[in-house]
C-alpha positions as CSV (number, residue, x, y, z in Angstrom):
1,X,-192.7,7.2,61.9
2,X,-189.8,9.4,61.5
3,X,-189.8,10.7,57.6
4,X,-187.2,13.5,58.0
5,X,-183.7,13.2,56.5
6,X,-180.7,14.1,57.1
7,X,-180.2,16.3,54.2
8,X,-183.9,17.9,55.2
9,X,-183.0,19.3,58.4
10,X,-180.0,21.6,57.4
11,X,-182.2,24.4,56.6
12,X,-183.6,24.6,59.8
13,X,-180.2,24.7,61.1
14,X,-179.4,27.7,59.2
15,X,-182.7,29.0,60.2
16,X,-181.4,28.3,64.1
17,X,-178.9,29.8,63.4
18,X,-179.7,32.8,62.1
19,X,-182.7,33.3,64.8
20,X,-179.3,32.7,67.9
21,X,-177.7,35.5,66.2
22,X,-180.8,38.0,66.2
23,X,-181.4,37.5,69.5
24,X,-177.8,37.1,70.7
25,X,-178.4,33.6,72.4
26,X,-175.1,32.3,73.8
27,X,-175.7,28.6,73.4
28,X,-178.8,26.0,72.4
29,X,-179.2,22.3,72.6
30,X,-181.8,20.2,70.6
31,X,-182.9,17.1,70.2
32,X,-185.5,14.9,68.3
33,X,-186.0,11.4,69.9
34,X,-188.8,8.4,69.5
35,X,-190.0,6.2,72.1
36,X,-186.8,4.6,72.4
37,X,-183.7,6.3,70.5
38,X,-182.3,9.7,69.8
39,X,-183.3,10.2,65.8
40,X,-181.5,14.3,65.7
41,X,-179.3,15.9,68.2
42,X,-177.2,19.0,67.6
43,X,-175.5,22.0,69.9
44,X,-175.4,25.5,69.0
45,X,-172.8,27.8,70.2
46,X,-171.6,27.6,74.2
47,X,-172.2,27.2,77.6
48,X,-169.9,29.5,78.5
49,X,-169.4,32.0,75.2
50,X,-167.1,34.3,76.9
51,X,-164.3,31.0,77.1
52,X,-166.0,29.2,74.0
53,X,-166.9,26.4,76.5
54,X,-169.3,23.8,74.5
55,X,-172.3,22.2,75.4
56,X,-172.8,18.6,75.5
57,X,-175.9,16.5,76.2
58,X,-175.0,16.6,79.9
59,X,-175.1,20.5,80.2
60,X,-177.0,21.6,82.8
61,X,-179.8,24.1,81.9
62,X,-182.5,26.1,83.8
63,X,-185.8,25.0,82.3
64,X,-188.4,27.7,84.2
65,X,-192.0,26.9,83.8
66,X,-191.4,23.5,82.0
67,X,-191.0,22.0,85.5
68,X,-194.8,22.5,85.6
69,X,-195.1,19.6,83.9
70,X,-193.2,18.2,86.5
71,X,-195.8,19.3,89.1
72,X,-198.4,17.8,87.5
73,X,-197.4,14.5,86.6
74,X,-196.5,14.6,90.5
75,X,-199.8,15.6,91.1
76,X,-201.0,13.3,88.9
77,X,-199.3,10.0,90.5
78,X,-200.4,11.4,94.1
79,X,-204.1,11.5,92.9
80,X,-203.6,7.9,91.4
81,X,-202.5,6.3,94.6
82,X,-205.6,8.1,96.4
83,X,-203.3,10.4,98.2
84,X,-205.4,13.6,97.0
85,X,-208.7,14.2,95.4
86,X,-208.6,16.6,92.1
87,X,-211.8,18.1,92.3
88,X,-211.6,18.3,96.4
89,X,-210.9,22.3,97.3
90,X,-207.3,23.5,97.9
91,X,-208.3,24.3,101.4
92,X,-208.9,20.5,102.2
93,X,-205.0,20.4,101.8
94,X,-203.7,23.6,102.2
95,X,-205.8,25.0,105.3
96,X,-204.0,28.4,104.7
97,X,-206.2,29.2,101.8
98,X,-209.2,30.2,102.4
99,X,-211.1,30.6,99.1
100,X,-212.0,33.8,99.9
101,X,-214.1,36.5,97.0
102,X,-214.6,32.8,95.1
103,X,-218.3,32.2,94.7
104,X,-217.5,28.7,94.2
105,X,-214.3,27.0,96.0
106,X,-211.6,26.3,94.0
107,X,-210.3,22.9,93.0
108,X,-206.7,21.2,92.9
109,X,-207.9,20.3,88.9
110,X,-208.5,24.4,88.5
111,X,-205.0,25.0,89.6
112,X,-203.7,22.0,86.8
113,X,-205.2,24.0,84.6
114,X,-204.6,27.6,85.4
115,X,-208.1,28.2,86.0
116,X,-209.0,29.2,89.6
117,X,-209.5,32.3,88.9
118,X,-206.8,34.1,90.0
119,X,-205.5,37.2,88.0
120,X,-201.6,37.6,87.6
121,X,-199.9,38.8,90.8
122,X,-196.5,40.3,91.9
123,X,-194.4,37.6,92.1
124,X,-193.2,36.9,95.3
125,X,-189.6,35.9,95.3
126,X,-187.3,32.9,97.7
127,X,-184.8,36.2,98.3
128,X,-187.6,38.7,100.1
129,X,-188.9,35.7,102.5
130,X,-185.8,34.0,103.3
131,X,-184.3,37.1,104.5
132,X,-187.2,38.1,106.3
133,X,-186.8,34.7,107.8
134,X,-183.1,35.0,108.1
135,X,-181.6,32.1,106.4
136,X,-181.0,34.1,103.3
137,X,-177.1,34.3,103.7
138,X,-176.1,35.9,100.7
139,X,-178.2,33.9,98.6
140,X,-175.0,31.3,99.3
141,X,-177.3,28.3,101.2
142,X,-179.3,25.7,99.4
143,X,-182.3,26.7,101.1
144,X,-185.1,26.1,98.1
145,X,-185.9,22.8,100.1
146,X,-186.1,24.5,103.4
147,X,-189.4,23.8,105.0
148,X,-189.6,26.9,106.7
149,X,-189.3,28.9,103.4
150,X,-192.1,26.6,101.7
151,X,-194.8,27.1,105.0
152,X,-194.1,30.6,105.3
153,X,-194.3,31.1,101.3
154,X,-197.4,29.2,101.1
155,X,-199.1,31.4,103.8
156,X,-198.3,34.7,101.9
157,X,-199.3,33.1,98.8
158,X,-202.6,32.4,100.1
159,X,-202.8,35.2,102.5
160,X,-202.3,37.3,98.7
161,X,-205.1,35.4,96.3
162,X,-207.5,35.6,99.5
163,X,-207.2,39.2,100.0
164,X,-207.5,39.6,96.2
165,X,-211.2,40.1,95.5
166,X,-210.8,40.7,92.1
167,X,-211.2,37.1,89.6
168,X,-211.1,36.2,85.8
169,X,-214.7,34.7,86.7
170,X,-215.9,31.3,88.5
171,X,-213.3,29.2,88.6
172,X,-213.0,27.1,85.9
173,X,-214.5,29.9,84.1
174,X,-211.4,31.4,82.2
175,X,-207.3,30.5,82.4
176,X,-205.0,32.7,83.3
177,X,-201.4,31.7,83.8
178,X,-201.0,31.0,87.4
179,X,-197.4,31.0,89.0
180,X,-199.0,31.5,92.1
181,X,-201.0,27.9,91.6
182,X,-198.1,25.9,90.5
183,X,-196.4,27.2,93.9
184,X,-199.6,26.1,96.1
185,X,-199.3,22.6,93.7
186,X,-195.7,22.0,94.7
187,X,-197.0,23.0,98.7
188,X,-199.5,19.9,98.8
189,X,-196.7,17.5,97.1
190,X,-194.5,18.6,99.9
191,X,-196.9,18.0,102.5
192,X,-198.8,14.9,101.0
193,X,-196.1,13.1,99.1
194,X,-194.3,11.3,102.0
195,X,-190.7,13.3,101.6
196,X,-189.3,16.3,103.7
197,X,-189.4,18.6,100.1
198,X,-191.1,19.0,97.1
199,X,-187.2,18.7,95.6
200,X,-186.8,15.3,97.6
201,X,-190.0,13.8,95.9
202,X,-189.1,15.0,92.4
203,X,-185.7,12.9,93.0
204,X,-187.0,10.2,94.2
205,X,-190.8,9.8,91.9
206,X,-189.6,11.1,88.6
207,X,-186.0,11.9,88.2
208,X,-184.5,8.6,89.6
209,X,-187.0,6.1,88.0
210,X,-186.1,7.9,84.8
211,X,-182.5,7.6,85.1
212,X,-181.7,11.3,85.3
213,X,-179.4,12.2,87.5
214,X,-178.6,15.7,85.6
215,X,-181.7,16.9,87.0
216,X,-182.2,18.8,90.0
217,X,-184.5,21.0,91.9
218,X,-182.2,22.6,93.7
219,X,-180.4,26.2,93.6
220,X,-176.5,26.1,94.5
221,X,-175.2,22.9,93.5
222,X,-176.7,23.3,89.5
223,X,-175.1,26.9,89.8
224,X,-171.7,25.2,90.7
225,X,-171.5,22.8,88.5
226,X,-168.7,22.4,86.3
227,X,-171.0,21.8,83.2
228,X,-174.0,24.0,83.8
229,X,-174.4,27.1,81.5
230,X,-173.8,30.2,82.5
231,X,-177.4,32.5,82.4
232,X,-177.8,35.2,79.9
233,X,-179.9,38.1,79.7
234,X,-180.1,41.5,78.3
235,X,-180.4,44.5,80.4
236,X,-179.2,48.3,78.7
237,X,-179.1,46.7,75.2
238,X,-176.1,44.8,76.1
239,X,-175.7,40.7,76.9
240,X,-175.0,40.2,80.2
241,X,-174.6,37.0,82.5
242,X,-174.2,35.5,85.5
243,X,-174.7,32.0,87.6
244,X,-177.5,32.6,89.8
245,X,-180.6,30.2,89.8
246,X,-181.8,32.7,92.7
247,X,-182.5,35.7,90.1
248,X,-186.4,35.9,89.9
249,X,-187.1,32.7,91.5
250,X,-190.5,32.0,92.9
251,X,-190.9,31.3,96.6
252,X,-192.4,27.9,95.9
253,X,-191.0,25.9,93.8
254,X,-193.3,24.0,91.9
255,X,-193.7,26.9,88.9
256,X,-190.0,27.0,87.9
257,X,-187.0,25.1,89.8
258,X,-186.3,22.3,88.2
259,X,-182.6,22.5,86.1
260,X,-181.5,19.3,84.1
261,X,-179.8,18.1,80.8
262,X,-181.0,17.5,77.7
263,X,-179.9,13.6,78.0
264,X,-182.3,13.7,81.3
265,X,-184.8,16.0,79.6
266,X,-184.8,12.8,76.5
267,X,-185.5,10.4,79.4
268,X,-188.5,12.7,80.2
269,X,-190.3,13.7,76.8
270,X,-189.5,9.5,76.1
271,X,-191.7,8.4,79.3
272,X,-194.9,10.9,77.8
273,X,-194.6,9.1,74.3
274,X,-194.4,5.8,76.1
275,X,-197.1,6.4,77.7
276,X,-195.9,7.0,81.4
277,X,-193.6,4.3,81.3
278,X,-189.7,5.3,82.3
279,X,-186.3,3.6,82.1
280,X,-187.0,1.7,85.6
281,X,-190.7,1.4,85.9
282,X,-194.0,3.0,85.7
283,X,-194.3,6.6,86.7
284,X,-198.3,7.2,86.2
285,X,-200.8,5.1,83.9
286,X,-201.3,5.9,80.7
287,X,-204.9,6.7,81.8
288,X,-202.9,9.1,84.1
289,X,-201.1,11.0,80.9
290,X,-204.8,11.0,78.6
291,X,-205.7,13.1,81.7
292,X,-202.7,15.6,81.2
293,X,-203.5,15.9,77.4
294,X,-207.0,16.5,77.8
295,X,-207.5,20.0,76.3
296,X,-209.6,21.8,79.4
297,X,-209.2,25.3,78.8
298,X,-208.3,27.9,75.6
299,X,-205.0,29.0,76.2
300,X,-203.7,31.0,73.4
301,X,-205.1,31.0,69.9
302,X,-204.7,27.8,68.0
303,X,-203.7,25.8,71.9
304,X,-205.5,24.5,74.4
305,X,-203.7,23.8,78.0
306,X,-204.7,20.8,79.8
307,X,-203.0,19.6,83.6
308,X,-199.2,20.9,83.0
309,X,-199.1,20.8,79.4
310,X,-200.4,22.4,76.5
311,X,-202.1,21.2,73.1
312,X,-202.1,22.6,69.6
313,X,-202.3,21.0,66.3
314,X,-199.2,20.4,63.9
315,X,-199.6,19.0,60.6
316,X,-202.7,17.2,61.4
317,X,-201.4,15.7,64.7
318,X,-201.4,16.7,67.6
319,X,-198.4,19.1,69.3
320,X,-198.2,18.5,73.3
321,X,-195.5,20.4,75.5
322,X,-194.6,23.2,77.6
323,X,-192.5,26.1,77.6
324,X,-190.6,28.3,80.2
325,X,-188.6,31.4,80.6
326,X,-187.1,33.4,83.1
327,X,-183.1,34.8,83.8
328,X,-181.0,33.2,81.1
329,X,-183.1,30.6,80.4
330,X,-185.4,29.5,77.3
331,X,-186.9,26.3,76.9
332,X,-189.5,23.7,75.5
333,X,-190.5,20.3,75.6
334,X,-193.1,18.8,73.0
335,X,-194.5,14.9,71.1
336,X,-197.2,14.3,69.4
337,X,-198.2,10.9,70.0
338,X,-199.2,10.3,66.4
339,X,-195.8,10.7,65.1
340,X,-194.6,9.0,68.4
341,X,-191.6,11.9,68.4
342,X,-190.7,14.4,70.8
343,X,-188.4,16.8,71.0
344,X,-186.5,19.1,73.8
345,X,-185.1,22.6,72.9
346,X,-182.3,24.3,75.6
347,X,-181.3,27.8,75.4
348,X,-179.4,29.5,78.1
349,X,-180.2,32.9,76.7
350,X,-183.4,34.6,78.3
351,X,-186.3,35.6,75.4
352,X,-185.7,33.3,72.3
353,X,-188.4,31.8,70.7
354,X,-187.4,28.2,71.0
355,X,-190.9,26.9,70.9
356,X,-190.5,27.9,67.3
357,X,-187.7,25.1,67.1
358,X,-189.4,23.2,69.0
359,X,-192.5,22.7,66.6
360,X,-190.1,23.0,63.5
361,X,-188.2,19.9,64.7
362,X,-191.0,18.0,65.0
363,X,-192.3,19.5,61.5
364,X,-189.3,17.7,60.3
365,X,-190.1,14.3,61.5
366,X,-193.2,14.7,59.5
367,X,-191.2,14.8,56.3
368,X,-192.6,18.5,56.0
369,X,-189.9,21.3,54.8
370,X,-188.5,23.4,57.5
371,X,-188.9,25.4,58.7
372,X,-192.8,26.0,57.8
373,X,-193.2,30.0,56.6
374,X,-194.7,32.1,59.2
375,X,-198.4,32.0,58.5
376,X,-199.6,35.1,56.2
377,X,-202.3,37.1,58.1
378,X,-204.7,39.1,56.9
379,X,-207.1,42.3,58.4
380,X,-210.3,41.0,59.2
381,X,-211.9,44.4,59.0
382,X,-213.2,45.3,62.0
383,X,-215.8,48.1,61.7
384,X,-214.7,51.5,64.1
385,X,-217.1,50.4,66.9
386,X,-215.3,46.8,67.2
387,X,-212.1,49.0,67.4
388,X,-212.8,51.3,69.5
389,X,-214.4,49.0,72.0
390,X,-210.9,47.9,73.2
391,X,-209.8,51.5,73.6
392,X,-207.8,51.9,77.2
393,X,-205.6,50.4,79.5
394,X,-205.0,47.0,80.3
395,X,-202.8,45.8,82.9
396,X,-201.8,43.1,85.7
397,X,-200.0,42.9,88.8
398,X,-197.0,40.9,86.9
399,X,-196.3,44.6,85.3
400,X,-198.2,43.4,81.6
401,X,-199.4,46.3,80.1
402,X,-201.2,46.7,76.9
403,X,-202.4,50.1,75.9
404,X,-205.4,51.1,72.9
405,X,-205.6,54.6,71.5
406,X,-207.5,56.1,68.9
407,X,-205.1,58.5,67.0
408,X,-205.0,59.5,63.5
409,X,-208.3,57.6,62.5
410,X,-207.6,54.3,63.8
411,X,-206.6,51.7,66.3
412,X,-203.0,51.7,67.6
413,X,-201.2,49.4,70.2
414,X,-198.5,50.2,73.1
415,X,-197.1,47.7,74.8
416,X,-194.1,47.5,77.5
417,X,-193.5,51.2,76.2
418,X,-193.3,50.3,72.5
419,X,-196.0,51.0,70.0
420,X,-196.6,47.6,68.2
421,X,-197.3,46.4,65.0
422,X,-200.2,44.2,64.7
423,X,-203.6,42.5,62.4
424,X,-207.0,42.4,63.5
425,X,-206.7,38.7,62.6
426,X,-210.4,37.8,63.7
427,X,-213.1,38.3,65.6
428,X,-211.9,39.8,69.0
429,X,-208.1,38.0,67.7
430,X,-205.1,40.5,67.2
431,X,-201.5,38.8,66.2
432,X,-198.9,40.6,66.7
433,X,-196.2,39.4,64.0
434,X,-192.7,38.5,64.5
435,X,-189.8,37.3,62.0
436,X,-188.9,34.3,64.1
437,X,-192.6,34.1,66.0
438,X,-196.0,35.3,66.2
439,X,-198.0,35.8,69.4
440,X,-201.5,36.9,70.1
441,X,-203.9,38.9,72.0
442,X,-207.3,37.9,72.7
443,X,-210.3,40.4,73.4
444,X,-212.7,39.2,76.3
445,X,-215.9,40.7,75.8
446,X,-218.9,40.0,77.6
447,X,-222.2,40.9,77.3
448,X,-223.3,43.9,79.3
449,X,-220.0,44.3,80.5
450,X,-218.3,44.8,77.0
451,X,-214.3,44.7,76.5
452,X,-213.4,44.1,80.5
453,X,-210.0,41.9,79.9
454,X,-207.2,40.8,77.1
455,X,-205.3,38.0,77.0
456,X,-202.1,37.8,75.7
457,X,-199.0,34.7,76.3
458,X,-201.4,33.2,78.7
459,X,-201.9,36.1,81.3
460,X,-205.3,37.9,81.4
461,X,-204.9,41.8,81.8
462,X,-208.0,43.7,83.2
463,X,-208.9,47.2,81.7
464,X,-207.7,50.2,83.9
């Protein structure tokens, strides 16, 4: 199926290249595979750019919320064998939550799908409860498969989302990116999957029967690796680093700990377009991964996210994946099973659009140009009373802000202290435009009740 050339893809490294240096991004890693071979692979500047270390395909790399496509393929194979019930309430299996505030009770398939109705919370990091537990030291231990730090985590996450009465809605009713889920997820895989950790049954039910053994769940030994990246991130303008997979980390690990390779990632992104299948075996049905890709709730505009993944449309076919971010680390993971392609995108730099790359590789395998010009917008024209129905302050727990004010005659837009550029794209749509990427904000209106939430990269903000 693969149409691209050789000769075809060298503007999109230019374009790659160009975007690294824009964004300052230390080092990338890409690759374009089929169901059973590599068809593209390249490496973009270092692992380590201070020493000019390069990357090869066994680099370790953080890859942040793309492991929630680990937890629900997990989830998945634990609901095939019987194990669990995706439409039985989290409490069933996690006594500790107590579906408080919820008219209805919350499902394990609502927390697949970021729809339980949670809004966005603080996050509540492995550092504060291991040293309230006292097995911190230093942040020096492996303790992210600790059982102690997963039951005490679980019962403040819980304790949080139950003394929360606030909600998007029913559940079910609206998504809202849910760290807090994927945490509770990873909770009833540690308790239900027959292994001492949620890291012990990633090893053993997905990373082994793949073949990759540069993937981990775990903290120190990825860290100390002699040919993991180093993490970069900006902080006072300037490009900083450091090694520590600690930084930000979620108290449960099912949202964002997993660290591998792109050769192991390959071995992943090759068992979706094979339809669950992996190098040793069978890791779920392909009834099981029709499940994943079933679009279940509006995610952002133009994508849908289903249990772990997320849908859009890409020349006609369809665009599957996930992405993540957090300190020093961007990443993505995408096929389309029409063109029976997928593709893996590293970066150890934190904030670079490489879902952009992502979805122009895969443009190339189509025999498109690449990469694609940004898509034109125009104003849609709102009249003054759609405008000024948005006016005030929206915000979350997470810190997202988005701010509306009427100066001057018209609408204007802050956001994280910076007024913003956008278009009034559509009804209740504004894009805020980008030279590399475009993102979006979504107006949630209800009747009666008029503008009472946004949504923007997922996350629902609630007006002030």
């Amino acid at each position: 199926m693969n149409k691209g050339t050789m000769e075809g893809i060298r503007p999109l490294e230019q374009w790659i290249e160009k975007m690294m240096a824009h964004y300052e991004a230390a080092g990338l890693a890409v690759a374009v595979v089929d169901k059973n071979v590599t068809l593209y692979q390249k490496f973009f500047g270092f692992r380590d750019a201070e020493n000019q270390t390069p990357i090869d395909e066994n680099t370790i790399f953080g890859l942040a919320s793309v492991s929630k496509s680990f937890t629900a393929l997990s989830i998945m194979q634990l609901a095939e064998k019987g194990v669990i019930d995706l439409g039985g309430p989290v409490s069933r299996y996690l006594p500790e939550f107590q579906n408080a505030h919820a008219a209805q009770p919350v499902t394990v398939a609502h927390l697949l799908s970021h729809a339980g109705g949670f809004l966005p919370k603080r996050r509540m990091l492995v550092e504060e409860v291991a040293r309230d537990l006292g097995i911190w030291q230093d942040g020096k231990a492996e303790i992210g498969p600790h059982p102690g730090l997963a039951m005490e985590g679980c019962r403040r996450v819980c304790k949080g989302l139950d003394e929360e009465e606030a909600r998007t809605g029913l559940p079910g009713e609206y998504m809202s990116y849910s760290n807090d889920s994927y945490g509770l997820l990873s909770e009833i895989i540690r308790r239900y999957g027959g292994e001492n950790s949620f890291q012990d049954y990633l090893e053993k039910n997905v990373f082994a029967p793949l073949g990759m053994d540069r993937a981990t769940g775990l903290f120190i030994a990825p860290a100390q690796d002699p040919n993991s990246t180093k993490l970069y991130f900006h902080k006072d303008g300037k490009r900083q680093w450091c090694r520590d997979y600690y930084d930000n980390a979620f108290v449960l690990m099912g949202g964002g700990a997993v660290k591998a390779s792109l050769g192991s990632m390959k071995k992943y992104v090759q068992m979706y377009l094979n339809e669950g299948k992996g190098e040793h075996g069978r890791l779920l049905s392909p009834y099981g991964i029709r499940e994943m890709m079933k679009p279940r709730q509006h995610y952002r505009y133009g994508q849908w996210y289903g249990y772990g993944v997320a849908m859009s449309e890409l020349e006609g076919v369809r665009m599957v994946g996930h992405g993540g971010g957090m300190t020093g680390i961007s990443s993505h993971f995408a096929w389309s099973p029409e063109l029976e392609a997928g593709v893996v995108v590293l970066c150890n730099t934190s904030g670079v659009p490489v879902s952009r790359v992502a979805e122009e590789a895969l443009r190339w395998v189509t025999g498109a140009a690449v990469p694609a010009p940004m898509k034109n917008w125009q104003d849609a024209g709102w009249s003054e009373e759609e405008k000024k129905s948005c006016l005030g302050k929206f915000r979350n727990a997470e810190g997202n802000e988005a701010t509306f004010t009427w100066e001057n005659g018209d609408l204007h837009l802050t956001m994280g202290g910076k007024e913003r550029e956008f278009i009034m794209a559509g009804h209740d749509l504004i894009i805020l435009p980008g030279e590399f990427s475009q993102s979006d904000i979504l107006l949630l209106r209800e009747e009666g009740r008029g503008v009472w939430g946004v949504r923007t990269g997922g996350r629902i903000l609630t007006r002030e």
